[in-house]
C-alpha positions, 0 to 999 in steps of 0.5 A: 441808924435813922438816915432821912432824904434831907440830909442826904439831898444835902450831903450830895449838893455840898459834895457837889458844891463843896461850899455850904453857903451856896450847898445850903441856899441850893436846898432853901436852908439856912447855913446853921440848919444846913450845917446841922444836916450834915453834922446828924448824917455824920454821927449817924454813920459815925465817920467825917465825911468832908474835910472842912477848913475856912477857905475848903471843904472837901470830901473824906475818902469815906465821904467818896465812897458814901457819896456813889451810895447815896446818889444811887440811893437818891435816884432809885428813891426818886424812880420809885416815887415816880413810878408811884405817881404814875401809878396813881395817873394810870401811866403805869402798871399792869392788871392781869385777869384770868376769865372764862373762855367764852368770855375771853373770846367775845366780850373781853376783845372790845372792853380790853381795846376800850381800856388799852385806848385810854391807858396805854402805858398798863401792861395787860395779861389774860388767862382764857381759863376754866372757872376753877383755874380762874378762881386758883389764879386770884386765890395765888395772887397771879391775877388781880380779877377773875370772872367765872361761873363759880361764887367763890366766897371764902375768907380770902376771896369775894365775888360780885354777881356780874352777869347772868348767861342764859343757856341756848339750845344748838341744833340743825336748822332741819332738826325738829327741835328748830321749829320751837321758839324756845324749848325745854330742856325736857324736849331735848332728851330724846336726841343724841346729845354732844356733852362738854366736859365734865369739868365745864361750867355748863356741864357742871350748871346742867348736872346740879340742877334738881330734877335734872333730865337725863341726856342721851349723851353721845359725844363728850367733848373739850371746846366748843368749837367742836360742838360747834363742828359736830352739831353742823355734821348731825351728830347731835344737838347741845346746850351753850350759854348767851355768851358762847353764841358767836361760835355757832353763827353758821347758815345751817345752824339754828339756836334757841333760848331755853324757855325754862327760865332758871336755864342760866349760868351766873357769872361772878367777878371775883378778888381777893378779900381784904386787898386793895386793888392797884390803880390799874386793876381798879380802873379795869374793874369798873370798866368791866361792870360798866360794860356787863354783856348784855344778857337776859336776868338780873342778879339771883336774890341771894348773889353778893353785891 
């Protein structure tokens, strides 16, 4: 059973009207094409919906029980229509992202208010996450973006260089490492060193490297506001990228760029593949890449573009 919008527009304004010369002028129709609207909705349902005669034309009991359907029917199409258009006008919607926490903190804030300003009416969410929870979110469809330390393409996802994080010694400022512009990584080992956790992207990036020096690591720790507080009481100096910097804008803390110039983390935008993007989640996306952090590099010769 076919049953199309017009002929139910029709069906509600001759229950409304209970005249179909006025019910088929209302709807731009002539009376023999009206008439035939109503007579298809019939055989569709395959039941009489109006009682007609010369001078009457009133509804069966059918007809009153259809016409409650069909009137919810019509207005849940017409809200869906323009949710639709609003959609597409950026007046409503939502995009979620999940991104990493030193971004979330930094970076996002400025671009997010930027974005709020012009699309009030998208509804926001956002995930400070670990790359790898960053990418499962993608991957499940709970968030439409992710921005991460990992270059996750596969069959389903794809990710887009989006910034390179250059890695930044942190130490005291009476420290010995303080005195160098820009150290090596080679210089930092002999000095207690506060690691992040195993499942960091830092520790991660720091322990994939060919040749890597070996650390005298001392503490391991989750978040960087505590390397941030073990470093200011002397226990240790670590590695932080460009992006995490704001945690250590202390008077007696002193950061330097590692002069070894393949010390960056890379950072990927990341969607699932083959998926369109909603409206709201493209405008943020563009956004975003419009207002990269201004970091030191450009994409690595190999990055997805």
């Amino acid at each position: 059973m076919n049953i199309s919008s017009r002929q139910l527009d029709a069906f509600i304004t001759l229950a409304r009207l209970s005249n179909f010369t006025l019910a088929a002028r209302r709807c731009h129709l002539s009376q023999p094409a009206f008439s035939a609207l109503i007579k298809g909705l019939e055989d569709g349902v395959g039941v009489r919906l109006f009682d007609r005669s010369t001078r009457h034309v009133a509804l069966t009991p059918e007809g009153a029980q259809f016409l409650e359907a069909a009137q919810r029917i019509r207005t849940d199409l017409g809200d869906a229509v323009q949710s639709l258009r609003e959609a597409a006008a950026l007046q409503r919607g939502r995009v979620s992202i999940a991104l990493l926490p030193s971004l979330a903190a930094a970076w996002l804030p400025p671009v997010l208010a930027l974005f709020h300003a012009r699309h009030p009416g998208i509804q926001l969410q956002v995930s400070d996450l670990l790359s790898e929870p960053c990418i499962a979110q993608v991957a499940s469809g709970q968030a439409d973006l992710a921005l991460a330390a990992i270059r996750a393409d596969t069959e389903e996802l794809q990710a887009e260089w989006f910034c390179a994080d250059q890695l930044h010694l942190v130490c005291r400022a009476g420290h010995p490492l303080a005195a160098l512009a820009a150290p090596r990584m080679a210089d930092l080992q002999p000095y207690p060193f506060i690691q992040l956790a195993r499942h960091s992207s830092v520790r991660q990036y720091l322990e994939s490297q060919a040749a890597a020096p070996a650390l005298d690591t001392l503490l391991e720790v989750e978040h960087l506001a505590t390397v941030m507080g073990m470093v200011r009481a002397g226990l240790g100096i670590s590695v932080v990228p460009a992006l995490a910097l704001f945690h250590f804008g202390q008077p007696d803390l002193v950061t330097r760029p590692l002069a070894d110039a393949h010390r960056r983390r890379d950072l990927y935008l990341v969607r699932r593949r083959h998926r369109s993007l909603s409206p709201a989640a493209q405008a943020f996306h563009a956004l975003a890449l419009e207002h990269r952090p201004r970091t030191t590099g450009g994409a690595p010769a190999d990055a997805a573009q």
